[in-house]
C-alpha positions in Angstrom: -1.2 -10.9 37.2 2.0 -8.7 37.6 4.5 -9.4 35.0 7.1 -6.6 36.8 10.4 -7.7 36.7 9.5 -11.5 35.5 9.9 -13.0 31.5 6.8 -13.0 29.7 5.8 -15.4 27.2 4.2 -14.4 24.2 3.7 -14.0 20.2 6.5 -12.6 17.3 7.1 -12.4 13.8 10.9 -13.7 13.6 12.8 -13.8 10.4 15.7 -16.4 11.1 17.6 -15.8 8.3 17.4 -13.4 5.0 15.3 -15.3 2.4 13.0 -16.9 5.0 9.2 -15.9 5.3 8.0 -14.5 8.5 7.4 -17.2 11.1 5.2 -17.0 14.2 6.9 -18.3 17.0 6.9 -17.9 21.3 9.2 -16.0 22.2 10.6 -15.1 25.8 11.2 -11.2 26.6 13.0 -9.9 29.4 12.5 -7.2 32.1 13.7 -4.2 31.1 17.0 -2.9 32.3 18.0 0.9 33.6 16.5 3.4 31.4 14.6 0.8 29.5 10.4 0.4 28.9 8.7 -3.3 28.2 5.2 -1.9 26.1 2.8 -4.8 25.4 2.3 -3.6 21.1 -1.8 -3.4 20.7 -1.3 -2.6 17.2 1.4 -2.3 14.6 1.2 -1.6 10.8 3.2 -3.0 7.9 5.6 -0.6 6.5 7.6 -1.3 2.9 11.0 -1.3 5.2 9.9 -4.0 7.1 10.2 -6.1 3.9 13.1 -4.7 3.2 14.1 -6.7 6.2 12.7 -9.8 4.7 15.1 -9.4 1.8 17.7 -8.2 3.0 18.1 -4.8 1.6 18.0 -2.6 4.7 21.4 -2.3 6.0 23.2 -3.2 8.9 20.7 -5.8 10.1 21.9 -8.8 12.2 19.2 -12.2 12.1 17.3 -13.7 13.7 15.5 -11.0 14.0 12.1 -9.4 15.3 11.1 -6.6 12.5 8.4 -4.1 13.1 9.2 -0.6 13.7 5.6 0.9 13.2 3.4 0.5 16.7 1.5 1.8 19.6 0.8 0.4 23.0 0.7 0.4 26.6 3.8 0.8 28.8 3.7 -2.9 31.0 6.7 -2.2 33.4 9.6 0.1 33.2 13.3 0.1 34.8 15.1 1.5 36.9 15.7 6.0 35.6 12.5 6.2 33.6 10.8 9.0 33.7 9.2 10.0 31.3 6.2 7.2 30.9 4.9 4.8 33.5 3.0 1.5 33.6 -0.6 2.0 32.1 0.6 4.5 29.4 -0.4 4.9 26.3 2.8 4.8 23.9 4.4 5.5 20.9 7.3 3.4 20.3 9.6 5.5 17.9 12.2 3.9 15.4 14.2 7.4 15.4 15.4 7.8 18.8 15.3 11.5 20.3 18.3 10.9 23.1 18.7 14.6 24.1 22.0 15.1 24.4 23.9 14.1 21.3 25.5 17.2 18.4 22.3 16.5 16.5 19.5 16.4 19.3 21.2 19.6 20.4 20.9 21.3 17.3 17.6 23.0 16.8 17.8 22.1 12.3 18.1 18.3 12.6 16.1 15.3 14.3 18.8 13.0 13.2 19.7 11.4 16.2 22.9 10.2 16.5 21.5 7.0 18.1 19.8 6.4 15.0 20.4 2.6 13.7 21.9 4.3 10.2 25.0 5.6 12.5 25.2 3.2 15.3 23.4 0.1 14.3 20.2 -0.8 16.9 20.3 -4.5 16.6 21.2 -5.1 20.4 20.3 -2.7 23.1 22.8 -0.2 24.2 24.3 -2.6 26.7 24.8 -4.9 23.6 22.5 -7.7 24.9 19.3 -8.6 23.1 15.8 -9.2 25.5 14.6 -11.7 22.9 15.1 -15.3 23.2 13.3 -17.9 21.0 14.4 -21.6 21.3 17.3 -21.3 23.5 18.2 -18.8 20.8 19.2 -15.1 21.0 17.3 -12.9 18.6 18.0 -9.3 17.2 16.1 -6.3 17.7 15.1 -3.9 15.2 15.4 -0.5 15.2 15.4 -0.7 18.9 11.6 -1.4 19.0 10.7 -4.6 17.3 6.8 -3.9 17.6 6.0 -7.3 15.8 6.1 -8.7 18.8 3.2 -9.2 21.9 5.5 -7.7 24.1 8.7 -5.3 23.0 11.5 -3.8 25.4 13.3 -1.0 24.4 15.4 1.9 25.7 13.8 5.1 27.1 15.0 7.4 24.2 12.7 6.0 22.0 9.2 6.0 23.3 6.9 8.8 24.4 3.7 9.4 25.9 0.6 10.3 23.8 -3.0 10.9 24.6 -4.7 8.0 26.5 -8.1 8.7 24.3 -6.2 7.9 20.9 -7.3 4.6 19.3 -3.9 3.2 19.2 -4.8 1.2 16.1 -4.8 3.9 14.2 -2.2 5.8 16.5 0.6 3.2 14.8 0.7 5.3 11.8 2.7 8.2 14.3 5.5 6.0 14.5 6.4 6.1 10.8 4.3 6.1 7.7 2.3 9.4 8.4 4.7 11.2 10.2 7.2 10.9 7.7 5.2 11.7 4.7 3.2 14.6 6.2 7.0 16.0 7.7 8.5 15.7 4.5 6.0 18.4 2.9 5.5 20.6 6.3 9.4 20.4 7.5 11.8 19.2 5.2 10.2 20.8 1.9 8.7 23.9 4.2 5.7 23.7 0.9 4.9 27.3 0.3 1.0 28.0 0.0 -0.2 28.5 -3.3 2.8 26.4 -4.9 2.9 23.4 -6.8 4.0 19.6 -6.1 4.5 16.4 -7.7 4.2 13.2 -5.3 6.0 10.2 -6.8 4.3 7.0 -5.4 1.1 6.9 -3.6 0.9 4.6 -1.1 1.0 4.8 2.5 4.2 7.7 3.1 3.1 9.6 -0.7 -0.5 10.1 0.2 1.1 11.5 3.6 2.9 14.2 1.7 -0.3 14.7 -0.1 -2.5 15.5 2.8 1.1 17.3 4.0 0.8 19.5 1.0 -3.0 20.3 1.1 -2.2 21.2 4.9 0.6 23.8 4.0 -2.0 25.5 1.2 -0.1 23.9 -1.9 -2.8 24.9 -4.8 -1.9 22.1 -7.4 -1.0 19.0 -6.2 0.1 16.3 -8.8 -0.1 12.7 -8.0 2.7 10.3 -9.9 1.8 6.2 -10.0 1.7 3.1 -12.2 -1.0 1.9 -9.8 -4.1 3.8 -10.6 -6.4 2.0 -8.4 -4.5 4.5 -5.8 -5.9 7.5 -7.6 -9.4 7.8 -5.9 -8.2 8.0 -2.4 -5.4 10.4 -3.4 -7.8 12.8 -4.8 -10.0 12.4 -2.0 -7.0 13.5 0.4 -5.9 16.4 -1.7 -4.6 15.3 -5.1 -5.8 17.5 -7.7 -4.7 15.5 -10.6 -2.7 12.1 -10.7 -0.7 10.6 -14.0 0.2 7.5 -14.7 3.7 7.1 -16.6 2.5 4.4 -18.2 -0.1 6.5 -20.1 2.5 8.5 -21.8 5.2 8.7 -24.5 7.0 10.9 -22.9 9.2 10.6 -19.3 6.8 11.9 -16.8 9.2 14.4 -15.8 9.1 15.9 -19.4 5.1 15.8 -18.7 5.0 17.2 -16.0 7.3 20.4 -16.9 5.3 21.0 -20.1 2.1 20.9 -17.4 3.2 23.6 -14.8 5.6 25.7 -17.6 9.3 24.9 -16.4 8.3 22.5 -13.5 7.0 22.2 -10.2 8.2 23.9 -7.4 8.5 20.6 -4.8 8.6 17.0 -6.2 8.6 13.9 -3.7 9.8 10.9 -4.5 8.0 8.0 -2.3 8.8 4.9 -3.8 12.4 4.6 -3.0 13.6 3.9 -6.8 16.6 5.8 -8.1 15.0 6.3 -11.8 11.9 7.7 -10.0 13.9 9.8 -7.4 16.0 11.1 -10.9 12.7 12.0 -12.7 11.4 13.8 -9.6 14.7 15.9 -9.5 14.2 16.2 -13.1 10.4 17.3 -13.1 11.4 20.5 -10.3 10.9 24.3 -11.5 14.7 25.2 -13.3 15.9 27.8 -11.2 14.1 26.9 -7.3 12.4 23.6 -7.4 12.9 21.4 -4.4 13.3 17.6 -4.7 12.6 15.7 -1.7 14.0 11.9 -1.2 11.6 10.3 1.2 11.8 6.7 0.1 14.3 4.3 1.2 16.0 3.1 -1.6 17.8 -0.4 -2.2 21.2 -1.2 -0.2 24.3 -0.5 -1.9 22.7 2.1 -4.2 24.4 4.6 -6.2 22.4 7.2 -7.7 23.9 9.1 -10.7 22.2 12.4 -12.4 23.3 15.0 -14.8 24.2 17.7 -12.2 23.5 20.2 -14.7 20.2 19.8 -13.0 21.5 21.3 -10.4 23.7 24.2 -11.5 21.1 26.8 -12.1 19.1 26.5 -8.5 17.3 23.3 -8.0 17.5 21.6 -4.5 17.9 17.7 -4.0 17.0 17.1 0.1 16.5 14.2 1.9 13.7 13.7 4.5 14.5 11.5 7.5 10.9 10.4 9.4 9.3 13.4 8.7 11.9 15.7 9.8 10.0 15.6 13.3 11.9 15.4 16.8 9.7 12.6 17.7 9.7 13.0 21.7 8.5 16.6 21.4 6.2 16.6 17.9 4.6 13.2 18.1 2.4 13.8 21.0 1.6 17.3 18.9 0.4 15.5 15.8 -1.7 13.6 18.0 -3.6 16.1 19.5 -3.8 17.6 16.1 -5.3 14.0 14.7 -7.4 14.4 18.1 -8.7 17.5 16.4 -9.4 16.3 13.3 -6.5 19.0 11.4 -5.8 15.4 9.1 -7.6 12.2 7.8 -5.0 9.6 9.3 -7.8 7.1 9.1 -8.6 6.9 5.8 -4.5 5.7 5.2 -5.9 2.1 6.5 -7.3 -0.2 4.2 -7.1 -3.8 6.3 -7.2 -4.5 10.0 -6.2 -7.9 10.4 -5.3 -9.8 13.2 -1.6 -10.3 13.9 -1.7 -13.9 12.9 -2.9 -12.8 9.6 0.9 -10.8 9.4 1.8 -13.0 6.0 -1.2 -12.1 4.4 -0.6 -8.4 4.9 2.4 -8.7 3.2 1.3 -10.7 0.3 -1.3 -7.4 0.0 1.2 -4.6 0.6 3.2 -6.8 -2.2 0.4 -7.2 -4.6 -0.4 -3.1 -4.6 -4.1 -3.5 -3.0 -3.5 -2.0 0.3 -2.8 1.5 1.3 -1.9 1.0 5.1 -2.2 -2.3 7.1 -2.8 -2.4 10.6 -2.2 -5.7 12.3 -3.8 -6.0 16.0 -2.8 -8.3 18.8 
């Protein structure tokens, strides 16, 4: 049946109000507008920011809302101006726009988007109307994308066209867990062969970096959790050695400098905790080590450090998805998963249906997953 230019009926996670648990409701989406794409999701993982969203701690969101920012599926109907994809493609919707024209997509050292939700919030499309409706209600989108949904509408800077023989439930990770931890060692941290790294926090986005790191010829490669059931698959994806901080008297950072001699030349910090991201900085070589923030930490933050640390040449960065352009290098990394470069399969741990959605979150939650993929 066509579905151009008609509302479709379908399947959503809403949260209606911070606090609340995910519900599963129907949920009416409308045609897309000029310059906008309506993908029906096939697949979308769970990603630690979408329960930020659930709690309230990612900023500037407006509920009811539609979370999910991490999917891949087939382009259903487009509006008027699109271009670049067409009905029947296989897509990657990405929750870091690449608009091509603003200071920032001009400049050839930042993927930072000006259209990003962290400068000009991406709760309602650019027209300021939402396509969501659920019980005569209007709901927010996220991030533009909202792939917990069936069916998703969202504006035409922020999908792109990937290889039609990529599974696209395993293609989800492109739109934000892989690509950000493998682009915060290859990009942002530009790893040096032969050097040595620390990766804070091994789960879905650390063991990224890890791979990232083993990719870029890192020759010691130290991975940092309080979880050590994550241990195995980090060493199996590059990890030469992993610590737990609970296994020592001393702060990890002071372990791990008394490891490598005066500290390791890139530390990532993962997790998106202030005391980790401080003993990451802390844990870099004296006079050159590079810290790398790659997790999102809480809203309303402040993060306070001696900045002695920094006085005689260590660097404190911070990695934004990867660092990637993601119209122009997410098609790249596919062909390059294509071509088996990475192991982006052996990130999932549970393929559940999308009705099982509160049960993926109980295992992100509970530590015992690495990467869930939820499929419609």
């Amino acid at each position: 049946m066509d579905t151009s230019g008609k509302t479709i009926k379908c399947k959503a996670a809403v949260i209606w109000e911070v606090g609340r648990p995910l519900s599963i409701e129907e949920v009416e989406v409308a045609p897309p507008k000029s310059h906008e794409v309506r993908i029906k999701i096939i697949a979308t993982g769970i990603c630690g920011t979408d329960g930020h969203v659930l709690t309230g701690s990612f900023p500037k969101v407006e509920y009811p809302v539609i979370p999910g920012h991490e999917g891949a599926g087939i382009v259903e109907s487009i509006g008027e101006g699109v271009t670049g994809v067409k009905p029947g493609d296989k897509v990657i919707p990405l929750c870091l726009p690449q608009c091509g024209e603003c200071s920032s997509c001009l400049k050839a050292n930042t993927n930072c988007c000006l259209k990003t939700h962290l400068y000009e919030p991406q709760n309602l499309m650019p027209d300021k109307t939402s396509r969501f409706t659920c019980k005569g209600k209007q709901i927010h989108h996220f991030l533009w994308i909202s792939t917990f949904s069936e069916y998703t509408v969202m504006p035409d800077s922020t999908v792109v066209k990937i290889d039609a023989a990529v599974p696209l439930d395993k293609a989800c990770l492109f739109g934000c867990g892989f690509s950000t931890g493998y682009g915060a060692a290859l990009n942002t941290a530009q790893v040096m062969p032969g050097s040595t790294c620390a990766v804070f926090g091994l789960g879905g986005v650390g063991l990224s970096v890890v791979m990232g790191c083993k990719a870029a010829g890192a020759s010691r490669i130290i991975g940092v959790d309080i979880n050590k059931e994550k241990f195995v698959k980090a060493k199996e994806l590059g990890a030469t050695e992993c610590l737990n901080p609970q296994d020592h008297e001393k702060p990890i950072q002071e372990v791990l400098v008394e490891m490598t001699g005066h500290g390791v030349d890139y530390a990532f910090e993962a997790v998106g905790c202030l005391d980790t991201l401080r003993a990451a900085l802390a844990s870099c070589h004296l006079g050159c080590g590079v810290c790398v923030m790659v997790g999102v930490p809480p809203l309303g933050s402040q993060l306070a450090f001696d900045p002695m640390l920094l006085l005689t040449g260590r660097t404190l960065k911070g990695s934004f998805i990867g660092g990637w352009k993601m119209k122009d290098s997410i098609p790249q990394l596919v062909t390059s998963y294509m071509e088996k470069k990475f192991n982006l399969d052996a990130l999932i741990t549970h393929t559940l249906p999308f009705s099982k959605i509160t049960e993926g979150f109980d295992l992100l939650h509970a530590g015992k997953s690495i990467r869930i993929v939820l499929v419609f």
